[in-house]
C-alpha positions in Angstrom: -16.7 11.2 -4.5 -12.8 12.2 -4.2 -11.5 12.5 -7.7 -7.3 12.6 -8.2 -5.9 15.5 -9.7 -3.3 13.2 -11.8 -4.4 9.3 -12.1 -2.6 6.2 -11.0 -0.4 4.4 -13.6 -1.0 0.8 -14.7 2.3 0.0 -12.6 0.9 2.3 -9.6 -2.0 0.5 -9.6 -0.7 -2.7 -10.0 1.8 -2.1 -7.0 -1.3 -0.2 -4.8 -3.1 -3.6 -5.2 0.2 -5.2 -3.9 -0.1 -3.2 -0.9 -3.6 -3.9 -0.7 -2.6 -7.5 -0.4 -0.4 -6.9 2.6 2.8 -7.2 0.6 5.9 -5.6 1.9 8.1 -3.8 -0.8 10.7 -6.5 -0.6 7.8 -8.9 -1.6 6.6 -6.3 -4.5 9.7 -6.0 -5.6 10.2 -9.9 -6.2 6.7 -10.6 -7.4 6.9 -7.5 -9.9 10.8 -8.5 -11.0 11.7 -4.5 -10.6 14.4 -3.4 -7.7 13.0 -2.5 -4.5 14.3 1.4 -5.2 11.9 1.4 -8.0 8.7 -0.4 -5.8 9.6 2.5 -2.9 9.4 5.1 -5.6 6.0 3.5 -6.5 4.8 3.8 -3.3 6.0 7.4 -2.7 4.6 8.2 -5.9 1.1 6.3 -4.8 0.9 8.2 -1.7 1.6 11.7 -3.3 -1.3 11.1 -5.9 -3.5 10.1 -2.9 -2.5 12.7 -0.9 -2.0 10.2 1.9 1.2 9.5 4.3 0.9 5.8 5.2 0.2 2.4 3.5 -2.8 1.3 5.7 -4.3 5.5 4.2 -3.3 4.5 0.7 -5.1 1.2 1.1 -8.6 2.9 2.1 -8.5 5.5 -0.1 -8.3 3.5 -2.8 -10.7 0.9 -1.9 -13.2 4.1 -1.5 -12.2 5.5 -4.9 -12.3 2.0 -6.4 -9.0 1.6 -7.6 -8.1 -1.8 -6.2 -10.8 -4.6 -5.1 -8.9 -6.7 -2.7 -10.1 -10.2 -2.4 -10.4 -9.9 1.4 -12.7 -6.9 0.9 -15.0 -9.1 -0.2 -14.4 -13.2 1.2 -16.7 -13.7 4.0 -16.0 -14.4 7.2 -16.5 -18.3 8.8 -19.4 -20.3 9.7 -21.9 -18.2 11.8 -21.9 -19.2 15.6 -25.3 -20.2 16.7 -26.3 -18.7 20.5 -27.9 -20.7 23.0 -30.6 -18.3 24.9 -31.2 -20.3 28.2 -34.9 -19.9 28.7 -36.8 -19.5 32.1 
């Protein structure tokens, strides 16, 4: 498994699982009560560590290293349609 040569802060994670959630970094920066300067600094920070260039990057890699369990990682999805198989 990928390790990272310098870990995530508490903050960096906290704002990864933001991302994670879909959050922009107007809505980080509200939930979080920082400026949005400081939640883009985050980010750039986030991606640097993770050696990635792009939110939807930062969000898999760390799922696969296990740094953030989003909730819709794991909700399952609706009722199961049934299929009708017309017989002869």
């Amino acid at each position: 498994m990928q390790r990272l040569i310098e870990p995530l802060t508490p903050r960096e994670l906290e704002v990864l699982d933001l991302v994670c959630d879909g959050d922009s970094n107007l809505d980080i920066s509200a939930r979080l009560g920082i400026s949005l300067s400081t939640v883009k600094y985050h980010v750039l920070q986030i991606y640097g560590k993770l050696g990635v260039a792009r939110r939807t990057q930062a969000v898999a890699i760390g799922v696969h290293l296990k740094l953030v369990q989003p909730a819709w990682l794991f909700e399952c999805p609706g009722p199961a349609l049934s299929i009708e198989v017309a017989s002869d």
